[in-house]
MMTF fields as JSON, N, C-alpha, C and O atoms, coordinates in Angstrom:
{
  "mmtfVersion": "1.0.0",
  "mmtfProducer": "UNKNOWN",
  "numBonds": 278,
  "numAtoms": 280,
  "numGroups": 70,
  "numChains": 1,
  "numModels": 1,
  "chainsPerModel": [1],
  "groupsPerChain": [70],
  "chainIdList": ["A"],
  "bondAtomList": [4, 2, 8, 6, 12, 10, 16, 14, 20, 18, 24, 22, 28, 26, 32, 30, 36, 34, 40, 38, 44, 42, 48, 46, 52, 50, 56, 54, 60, 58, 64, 62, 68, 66, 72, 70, 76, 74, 80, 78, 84, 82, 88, 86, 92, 90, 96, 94, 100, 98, 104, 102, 108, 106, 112, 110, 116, 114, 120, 118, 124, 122, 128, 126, 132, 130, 136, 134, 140, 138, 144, 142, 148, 146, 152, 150, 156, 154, 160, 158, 164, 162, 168, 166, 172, 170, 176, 174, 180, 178, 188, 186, 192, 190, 196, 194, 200, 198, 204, 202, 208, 206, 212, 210, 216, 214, 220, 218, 224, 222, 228, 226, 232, 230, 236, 234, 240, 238, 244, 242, 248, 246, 252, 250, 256, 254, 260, 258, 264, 262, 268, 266, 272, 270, 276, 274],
  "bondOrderList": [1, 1, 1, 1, 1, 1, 1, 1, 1, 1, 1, 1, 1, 1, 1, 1, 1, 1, 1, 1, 1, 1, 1, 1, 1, 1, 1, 1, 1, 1, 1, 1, 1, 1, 1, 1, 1, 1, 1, 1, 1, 1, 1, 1, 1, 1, 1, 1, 1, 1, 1, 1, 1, 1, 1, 1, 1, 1, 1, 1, 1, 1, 1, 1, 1, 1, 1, 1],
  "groupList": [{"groupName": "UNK", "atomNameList": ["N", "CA", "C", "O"], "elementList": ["N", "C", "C", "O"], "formalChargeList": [0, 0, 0, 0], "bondAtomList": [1, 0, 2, 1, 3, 2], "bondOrderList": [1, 1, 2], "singleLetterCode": "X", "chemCompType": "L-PEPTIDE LINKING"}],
  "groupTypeList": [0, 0, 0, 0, 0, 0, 0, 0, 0, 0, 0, 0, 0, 0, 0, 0, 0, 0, 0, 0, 0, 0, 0, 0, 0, 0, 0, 0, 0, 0, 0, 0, 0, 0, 0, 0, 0, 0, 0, 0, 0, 0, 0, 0, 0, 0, 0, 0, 0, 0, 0, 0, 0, 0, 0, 0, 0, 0, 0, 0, 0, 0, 0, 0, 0, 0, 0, 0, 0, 0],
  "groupIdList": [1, 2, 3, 4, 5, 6, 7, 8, 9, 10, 11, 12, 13, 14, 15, 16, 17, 18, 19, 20, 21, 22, 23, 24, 25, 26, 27, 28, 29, 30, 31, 32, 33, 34, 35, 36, 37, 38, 39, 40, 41, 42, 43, 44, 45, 46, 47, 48, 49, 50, 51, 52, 53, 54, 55, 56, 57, 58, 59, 60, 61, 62, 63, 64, 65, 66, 67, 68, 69, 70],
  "secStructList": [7, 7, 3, 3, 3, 6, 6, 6, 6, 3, 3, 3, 7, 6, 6, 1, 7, 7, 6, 6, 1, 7, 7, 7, 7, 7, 7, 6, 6, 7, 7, 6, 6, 2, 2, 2, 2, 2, 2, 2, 2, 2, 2, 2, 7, 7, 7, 7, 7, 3, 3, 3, 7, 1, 1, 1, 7, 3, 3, 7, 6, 6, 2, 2, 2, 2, 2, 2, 2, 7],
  "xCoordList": [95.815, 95.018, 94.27, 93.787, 94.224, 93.361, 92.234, 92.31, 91.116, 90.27, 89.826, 89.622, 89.812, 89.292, 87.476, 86.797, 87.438, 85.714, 85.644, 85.151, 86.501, 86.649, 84.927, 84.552, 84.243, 82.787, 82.231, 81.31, 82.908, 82.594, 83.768, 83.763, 84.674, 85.847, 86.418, 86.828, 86.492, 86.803, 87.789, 87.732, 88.818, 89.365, 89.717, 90.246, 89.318, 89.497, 90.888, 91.435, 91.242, 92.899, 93.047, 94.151, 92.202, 92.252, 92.972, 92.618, 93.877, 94.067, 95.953, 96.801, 96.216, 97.522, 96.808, 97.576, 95.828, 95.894, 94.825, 93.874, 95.258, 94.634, 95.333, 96.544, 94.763, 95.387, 95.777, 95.224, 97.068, 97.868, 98.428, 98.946, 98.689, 99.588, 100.213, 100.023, 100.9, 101.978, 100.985, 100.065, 101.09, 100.968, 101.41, 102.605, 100.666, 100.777, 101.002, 99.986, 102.413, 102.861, 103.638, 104.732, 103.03, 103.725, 104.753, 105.208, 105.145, 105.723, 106.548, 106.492, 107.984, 109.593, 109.711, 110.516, 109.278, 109.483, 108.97, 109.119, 108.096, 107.317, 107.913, 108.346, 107.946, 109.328, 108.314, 107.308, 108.825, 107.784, 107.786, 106.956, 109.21, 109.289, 108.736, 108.406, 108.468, 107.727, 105.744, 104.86, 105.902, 103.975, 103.855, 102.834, 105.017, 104.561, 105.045, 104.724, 105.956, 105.879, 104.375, 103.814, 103.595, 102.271, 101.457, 100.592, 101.174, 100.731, 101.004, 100.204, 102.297, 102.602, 101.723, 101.356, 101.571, 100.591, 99.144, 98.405, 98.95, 97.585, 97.264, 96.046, 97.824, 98.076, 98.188, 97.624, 98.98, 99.291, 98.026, 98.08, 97.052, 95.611, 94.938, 95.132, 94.053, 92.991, 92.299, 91.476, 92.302, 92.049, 90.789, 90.653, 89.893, 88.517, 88.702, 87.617, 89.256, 89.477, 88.996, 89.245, 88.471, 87.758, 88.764, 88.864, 89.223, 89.993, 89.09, 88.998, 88.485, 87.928, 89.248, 90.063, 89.111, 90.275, 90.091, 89.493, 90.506, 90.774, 89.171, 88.689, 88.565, 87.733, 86.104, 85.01, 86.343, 85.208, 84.874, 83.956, 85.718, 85.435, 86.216, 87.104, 85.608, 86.746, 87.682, 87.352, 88.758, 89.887, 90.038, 89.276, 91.275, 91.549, 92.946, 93.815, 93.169, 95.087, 95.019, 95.102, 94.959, 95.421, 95.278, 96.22, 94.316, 94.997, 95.936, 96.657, 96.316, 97.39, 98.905, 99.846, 98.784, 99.938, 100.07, 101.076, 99.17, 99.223, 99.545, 100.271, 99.086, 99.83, 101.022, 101.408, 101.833, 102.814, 103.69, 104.754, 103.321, 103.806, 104.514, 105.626, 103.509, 103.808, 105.289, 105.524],
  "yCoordList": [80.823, 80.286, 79.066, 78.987, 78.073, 76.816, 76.759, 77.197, 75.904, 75.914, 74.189, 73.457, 74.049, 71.705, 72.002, 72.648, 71.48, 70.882, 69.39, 68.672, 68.95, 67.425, 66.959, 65.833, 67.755, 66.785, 66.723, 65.958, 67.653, 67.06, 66.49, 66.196, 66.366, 66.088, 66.395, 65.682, 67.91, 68.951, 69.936, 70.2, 70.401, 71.475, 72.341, 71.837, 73.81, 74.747, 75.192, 75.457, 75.146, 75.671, 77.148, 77.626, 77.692, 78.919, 79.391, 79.004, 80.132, 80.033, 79.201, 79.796, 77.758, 77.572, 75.67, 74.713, 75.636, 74.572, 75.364, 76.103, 75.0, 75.533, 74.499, 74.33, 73.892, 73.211, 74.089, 75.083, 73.388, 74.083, 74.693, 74.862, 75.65, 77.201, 77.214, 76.666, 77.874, 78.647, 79.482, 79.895, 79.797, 80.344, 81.539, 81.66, 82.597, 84.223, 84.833, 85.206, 85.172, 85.438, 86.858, 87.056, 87.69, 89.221, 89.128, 90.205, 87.804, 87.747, 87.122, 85.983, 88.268, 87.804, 86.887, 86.055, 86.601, 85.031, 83.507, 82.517, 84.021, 82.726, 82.072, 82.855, 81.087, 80.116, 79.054, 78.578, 78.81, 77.494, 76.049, 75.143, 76.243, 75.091, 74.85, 73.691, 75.789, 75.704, 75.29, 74.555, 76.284, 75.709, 74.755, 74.732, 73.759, 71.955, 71.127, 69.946, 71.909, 71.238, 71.453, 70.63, 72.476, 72.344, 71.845, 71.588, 71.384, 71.084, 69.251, 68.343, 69.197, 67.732, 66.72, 65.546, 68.02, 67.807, 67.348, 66.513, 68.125, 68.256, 66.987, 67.035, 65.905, 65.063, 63.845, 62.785, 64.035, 63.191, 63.102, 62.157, 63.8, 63.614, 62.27, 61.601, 62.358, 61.26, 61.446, 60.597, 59.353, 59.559, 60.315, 60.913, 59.988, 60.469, 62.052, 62.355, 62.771, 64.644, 65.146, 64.596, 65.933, 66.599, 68.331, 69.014, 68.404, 69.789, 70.779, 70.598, 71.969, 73.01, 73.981, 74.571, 73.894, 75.185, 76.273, 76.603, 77.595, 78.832, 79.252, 80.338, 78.493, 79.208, 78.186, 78.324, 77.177, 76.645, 75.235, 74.559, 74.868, 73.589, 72.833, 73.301, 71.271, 70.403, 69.542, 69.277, 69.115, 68.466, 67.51, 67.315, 66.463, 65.539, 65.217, 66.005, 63.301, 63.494, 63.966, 65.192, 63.771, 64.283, 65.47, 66.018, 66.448, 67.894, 68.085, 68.975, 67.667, 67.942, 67.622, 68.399, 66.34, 65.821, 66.734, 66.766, 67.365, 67.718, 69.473, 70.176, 69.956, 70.807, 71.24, 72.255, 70.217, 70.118, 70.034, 70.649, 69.136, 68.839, 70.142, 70.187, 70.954, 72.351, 72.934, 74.063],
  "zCoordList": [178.432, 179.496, 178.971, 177.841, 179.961, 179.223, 180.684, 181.832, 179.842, 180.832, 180.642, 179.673, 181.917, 181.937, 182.509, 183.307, 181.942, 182.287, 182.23, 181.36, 183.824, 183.868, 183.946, 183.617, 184.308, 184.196, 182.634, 182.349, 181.552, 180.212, 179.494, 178.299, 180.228, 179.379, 178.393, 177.477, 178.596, 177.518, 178.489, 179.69, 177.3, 177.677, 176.324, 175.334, 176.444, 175.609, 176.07, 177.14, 174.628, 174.326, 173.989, 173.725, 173.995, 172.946, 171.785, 170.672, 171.914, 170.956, 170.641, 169.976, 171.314, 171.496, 170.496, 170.392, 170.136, 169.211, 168.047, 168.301, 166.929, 165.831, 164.72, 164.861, 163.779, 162.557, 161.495, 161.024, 161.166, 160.025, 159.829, 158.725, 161.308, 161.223, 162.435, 163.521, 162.037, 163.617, 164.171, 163.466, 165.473, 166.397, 166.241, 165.97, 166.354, 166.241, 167.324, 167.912, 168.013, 169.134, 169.266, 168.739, 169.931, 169.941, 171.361, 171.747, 172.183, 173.447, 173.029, 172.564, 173.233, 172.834, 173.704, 173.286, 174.791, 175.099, 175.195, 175.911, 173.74, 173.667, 172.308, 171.463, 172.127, 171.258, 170.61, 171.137, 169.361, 168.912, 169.435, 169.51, 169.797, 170.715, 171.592, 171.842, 172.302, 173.706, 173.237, 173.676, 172.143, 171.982, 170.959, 170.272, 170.727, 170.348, 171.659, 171.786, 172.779, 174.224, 174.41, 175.134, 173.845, 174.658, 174.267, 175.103, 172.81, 171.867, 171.984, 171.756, 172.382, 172.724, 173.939, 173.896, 175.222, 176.59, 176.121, 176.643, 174.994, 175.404, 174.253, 174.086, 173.413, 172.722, 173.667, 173.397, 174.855, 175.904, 176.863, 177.649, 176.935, 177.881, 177.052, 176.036, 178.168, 177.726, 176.766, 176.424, 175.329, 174.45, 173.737, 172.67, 174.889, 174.859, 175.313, 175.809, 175.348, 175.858, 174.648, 173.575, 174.73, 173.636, 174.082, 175.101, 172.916, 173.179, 171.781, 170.567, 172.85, 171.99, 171.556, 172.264, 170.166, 169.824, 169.879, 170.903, 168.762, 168.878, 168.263, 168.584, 167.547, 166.53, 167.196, 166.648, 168.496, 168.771, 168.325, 168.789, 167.376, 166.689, 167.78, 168.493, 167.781, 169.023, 168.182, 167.026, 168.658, 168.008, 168.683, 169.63, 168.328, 168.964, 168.768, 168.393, 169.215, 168.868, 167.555, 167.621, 166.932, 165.04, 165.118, 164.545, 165.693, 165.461, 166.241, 165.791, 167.258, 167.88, 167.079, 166.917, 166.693, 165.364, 164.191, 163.482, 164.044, 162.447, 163.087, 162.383, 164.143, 164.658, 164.578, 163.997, 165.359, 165.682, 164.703, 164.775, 163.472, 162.474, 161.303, 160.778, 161.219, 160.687, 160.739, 160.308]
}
């Protein structure tokens, strides 16, 4: 689930951006491919978007790159 707070220009990812690691997924139909398609979206918002991650800290494009990158 993601949540937008277009009046702060933030959206919490929970737990689908985090730096440095894969994604910990118990749903046989969730694919890594699919969460750097999502990981890719949320890289593609506006430069100024402040994306809160899994643990509360906010990120930006480069965590999304270095995400993905993994």
């Amino acid at each position: 689930m993601l949540v937008k707070v277009p009046e702060q220009n933030v959206v919490y990812t929970g737990d689908l951006l985090f730096s440095g690691w894969y994604p910990v997924c118990f749903d046989e139909k969730a694919t890594i491919s699919g969460w750097r398609d999502t990981v890719k979206k949320f890289a593609a918002l506006d430069k100024d978007t402040l994306l809160c991650q899994d643990t509360g800290r906010f990120a930006g494009r480069r965590n999304c790159d270095d995400s993905r990158s993994v």
